[in-house]
N, C-alpha and C positions, 0 to 999 in steps of 0.2 A: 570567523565562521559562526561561532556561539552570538556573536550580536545579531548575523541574519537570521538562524534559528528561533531568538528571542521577538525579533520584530514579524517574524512569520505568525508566531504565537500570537504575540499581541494582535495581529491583521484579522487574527480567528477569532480571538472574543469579544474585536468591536463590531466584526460579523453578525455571531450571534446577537451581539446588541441584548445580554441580560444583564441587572445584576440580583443575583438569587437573594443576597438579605436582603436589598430594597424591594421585592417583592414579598417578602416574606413580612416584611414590617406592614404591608400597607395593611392589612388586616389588623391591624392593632394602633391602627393611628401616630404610627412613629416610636410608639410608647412598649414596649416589653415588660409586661407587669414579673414582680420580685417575689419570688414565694419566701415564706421561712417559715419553718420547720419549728412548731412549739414545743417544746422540750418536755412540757411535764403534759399533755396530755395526746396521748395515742391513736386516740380516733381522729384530732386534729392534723396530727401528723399524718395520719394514713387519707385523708382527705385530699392536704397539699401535694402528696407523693402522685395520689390519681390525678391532681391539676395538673402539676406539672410534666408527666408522663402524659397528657392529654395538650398540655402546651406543644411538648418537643412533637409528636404526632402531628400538630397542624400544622406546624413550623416547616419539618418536611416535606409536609402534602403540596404547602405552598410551594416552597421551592422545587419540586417534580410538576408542578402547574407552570411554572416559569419557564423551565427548561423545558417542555413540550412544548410551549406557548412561542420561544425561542425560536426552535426548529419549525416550528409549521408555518415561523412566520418566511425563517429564512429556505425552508422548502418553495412556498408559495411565490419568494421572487424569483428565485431561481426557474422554475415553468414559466413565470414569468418573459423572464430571458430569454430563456431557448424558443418561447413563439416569435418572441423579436427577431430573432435572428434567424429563426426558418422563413420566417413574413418576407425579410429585408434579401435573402438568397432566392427565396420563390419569387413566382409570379403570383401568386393566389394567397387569399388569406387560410391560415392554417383551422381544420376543422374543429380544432379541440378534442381530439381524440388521445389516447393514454400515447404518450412518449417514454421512451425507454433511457434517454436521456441521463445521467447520473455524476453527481459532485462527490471526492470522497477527500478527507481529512484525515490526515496520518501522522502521529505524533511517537516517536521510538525515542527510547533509554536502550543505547548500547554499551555493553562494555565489548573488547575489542580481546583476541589473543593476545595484544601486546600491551594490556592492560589499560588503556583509554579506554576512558568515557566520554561520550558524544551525546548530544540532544538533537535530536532533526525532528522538523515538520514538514512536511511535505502535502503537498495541493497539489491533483488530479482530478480532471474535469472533462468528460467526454459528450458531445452536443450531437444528438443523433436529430439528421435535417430529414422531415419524412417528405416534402417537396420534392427531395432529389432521387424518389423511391427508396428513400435509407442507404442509398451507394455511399454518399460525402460522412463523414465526421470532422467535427471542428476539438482540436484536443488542447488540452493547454495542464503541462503538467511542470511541478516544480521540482522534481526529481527524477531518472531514469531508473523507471519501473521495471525496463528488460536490462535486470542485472545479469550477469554475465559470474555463470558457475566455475569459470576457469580461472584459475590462480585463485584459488578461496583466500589466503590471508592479503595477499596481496591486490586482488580486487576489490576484497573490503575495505582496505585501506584507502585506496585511490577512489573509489566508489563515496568513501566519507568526504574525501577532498573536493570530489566534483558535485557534490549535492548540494553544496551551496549556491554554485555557479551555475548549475545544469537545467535553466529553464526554457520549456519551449513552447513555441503555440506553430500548431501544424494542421493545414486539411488534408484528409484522407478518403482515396476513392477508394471503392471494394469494387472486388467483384468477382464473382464463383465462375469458376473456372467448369467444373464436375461437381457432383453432389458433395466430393468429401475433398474437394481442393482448391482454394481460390489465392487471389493477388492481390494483394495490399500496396499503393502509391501515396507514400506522404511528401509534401512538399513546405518548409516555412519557416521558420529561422529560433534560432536554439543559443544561447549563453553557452558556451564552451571553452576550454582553456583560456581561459581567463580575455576568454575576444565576441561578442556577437558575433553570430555567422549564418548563413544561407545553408539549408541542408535538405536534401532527400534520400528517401530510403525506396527502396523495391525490396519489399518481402512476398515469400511465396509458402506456400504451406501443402504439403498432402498429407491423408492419410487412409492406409490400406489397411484394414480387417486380414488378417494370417489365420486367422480358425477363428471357432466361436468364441476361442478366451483370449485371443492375443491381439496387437492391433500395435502397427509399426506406422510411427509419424515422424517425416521428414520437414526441415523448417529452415527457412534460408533470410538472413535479413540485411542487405548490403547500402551499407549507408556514406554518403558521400560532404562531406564540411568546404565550405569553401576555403577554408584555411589551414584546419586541421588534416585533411584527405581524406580516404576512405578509410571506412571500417567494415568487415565482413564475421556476420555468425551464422555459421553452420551447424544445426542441432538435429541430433538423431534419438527416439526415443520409441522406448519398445514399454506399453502396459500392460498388464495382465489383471483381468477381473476378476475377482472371486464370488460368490456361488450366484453368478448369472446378474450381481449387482453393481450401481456406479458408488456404492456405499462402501466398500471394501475392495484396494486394488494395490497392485504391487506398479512400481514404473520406476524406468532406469531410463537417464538422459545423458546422452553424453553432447558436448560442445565445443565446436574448433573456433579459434577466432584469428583472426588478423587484423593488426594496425600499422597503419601506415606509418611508416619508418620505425618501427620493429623488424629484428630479423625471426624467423621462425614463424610458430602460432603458439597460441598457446590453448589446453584442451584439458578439460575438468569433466568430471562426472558424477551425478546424483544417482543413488539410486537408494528407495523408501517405500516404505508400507504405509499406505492414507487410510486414514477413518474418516468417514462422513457423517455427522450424526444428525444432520437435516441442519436447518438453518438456526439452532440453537449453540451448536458446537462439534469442533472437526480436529482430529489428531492427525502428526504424520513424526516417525521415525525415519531421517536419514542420514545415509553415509557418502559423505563429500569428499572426493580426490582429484588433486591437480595437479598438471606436469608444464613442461613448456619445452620449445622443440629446439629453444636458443637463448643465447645469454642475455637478456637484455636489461640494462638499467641496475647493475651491479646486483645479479641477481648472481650465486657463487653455485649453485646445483641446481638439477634440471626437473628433479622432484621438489615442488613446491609445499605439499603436506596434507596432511588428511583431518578432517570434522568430521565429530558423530553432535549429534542433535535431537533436541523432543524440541517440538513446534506441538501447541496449546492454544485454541481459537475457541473463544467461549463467548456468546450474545449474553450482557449484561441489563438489569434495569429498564430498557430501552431499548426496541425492535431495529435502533438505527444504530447500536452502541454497541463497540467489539472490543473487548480484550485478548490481546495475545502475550504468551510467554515462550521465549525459547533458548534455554538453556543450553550449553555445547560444551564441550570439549577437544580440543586442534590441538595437534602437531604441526606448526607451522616452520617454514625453512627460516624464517625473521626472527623466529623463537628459539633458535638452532635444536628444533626438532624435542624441545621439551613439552611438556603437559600445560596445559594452561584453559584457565578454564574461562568462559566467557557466556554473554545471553544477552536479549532483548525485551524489551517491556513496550507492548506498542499498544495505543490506544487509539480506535479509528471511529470515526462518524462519516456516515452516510447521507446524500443529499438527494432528490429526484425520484429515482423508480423504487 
């Protein structure tokens, strides 16, 4: 698992295609001039000190020239791309108009309740074809982004075992149903238990306005492996805004699931206060509990344990560059129900819109 992780990485900075001291050198001809610091006179010294503090200064700027230079190059293939393969699905050549299109880069330091550490990278790439009036998406991700709230230590677990294995390339048709409800049909084949396999999902989603501050969404996503079998997630979720804004909101999710040849479901629920603080930085405090309706997998109790969490989303340096922190605390039924404290360190880049 740690070698695919490793080779993931690697796949991303011969992507980016930089190396920030060789660009940082070309400005000085290979050469790094040596200050030193004369000892018996003060003004000499205080000279060097401004050279050198005027060296490290351009040293940086260089290297923030590289890594923008990096990205706009690996932006610019990427548009690239995606005309190609609107051109090659259309009949028409595409107009050059803004595509909403977008590549994202996902890099986590986990520690686990059960005291593992884990490194994942993870590559998510969604290809919006405007030829097919935007109905299609072409998706190709390297991890299953719809994690599943139920059994929290226990999903975490299994969730780190299949993220190595768990890649797919899928298209997907939309289509709106009612103003606030539509269908989602993907079809395309997905790394799974340790097999390739053929896979489609039918998801369906509504949602109803209850007053002016409440708003109940229902969400259904049933998915079928040609080996593995079906899997079904049933999610109910009830928001509530605060002072008439999407800046400040309370929301409570709850999630039924079934797998095929498990007996029962099993059904977890979040429920947290988000902060939004526009596209620089976003808080959310929440409280995770999970149950299960049957024994399966030498699991010994039907209460699986509860996570409290602060999740920290902060735009660094770079309008395309996100740091996040999320420290926790779980009772897990694996940890027989002691304290144990756990977090994430995730650093993402953005590609497209």
């Amino acid at each position: 698992m740690k070698f695919m992780s490793l080779m993931r990485c690697l796949a991303l900075f011969l992507l980016l295609g930089f190396n920030p001291i060789a660009a940082a050198d070309r400005n000085y001809n290979g050469v790094i001039p040596s200050i030193v610091v004369a000892q018996g006179d003060s003004s000499e010294a205080a000279e060097d000190e401004s050279a050198n503090e005027n060296l490290t200064s351009r040293i940086l700027s260089d290297v923030g020239s590289a890594v923008d230079d990096a990205h706009e190059s690996v932006n610019s293939r990427f548009n690239s791309f995606v005309i190609q393969v609107d051109d090659f699905i259309g009949s028409e050549q595409s107009d050059g108009g803004i595509n909403t299109s977008w590549a994202r880069v996902r890099v986590d330091t986990i520690q686990t309740a059960v005291g593992e550490t884990e490194f994942k990278a993870k590559v998510k790439l969604r290809l919006v074809l405007p030829q097919s009036e935007k109905r299609f998406r072409l998706l190709l991700s390297s991890g299953d982004d719809d994690q599943s709230v139920a059994g929290t230590d226990t999903a975490q677990r299994e969730q780190l075992e299949r993220d190595d294995e768990d890649v797919a390339l899928a298209l997907r048709f939309l289509r709106n149903v009612r103003e606030r409800s539509s269908v989602k049909f993907d079809v395309g084949v997905r790394s799974r238990d340790s097999r390739v396999q053929l896979f489609g999902r039918i998801g369906a989603v509504a949602e109803e306005p209850l007053n002016d501050d409440w708003t109940f969404t229902v969400n259904n996503d049933l998915y079928h492996y040609s080996s593995s079998g079906y899997e079904n997630r049933l999610q109910l979720a009830f928001q509530r805004l605060f002072y008439d804004s999407d800046r400040l909101y309370f929301r409570n999710s709850t999630e039924i699931r079934w797998l095929n040849g498990d007996k029962g479901a099993s059904i977890g629920g979040i429920a947290g206060i988000y902060v939004d603080r526009g596209p620089k930085s976003a808080y959310a405090f929440e409280v995770i509990g999970s149950a299960i309706t049957s024994k399966n997998d030498g699991a010994e109790n039907y209460y699986q344990g509860t996570e409290i969490r602060l999740r920290f989303r902060r735009n660094a340096f770079r309008p395309w560059l996100y740091f996040e922190i999320w420290p926790n605390v779980s009772w897990a039924e694996s940890n027989n129900y002691e304290r144990a404290y756990g977090g994430r360190i995730r650093v993402e880049m953005s590609f497209g819109r």
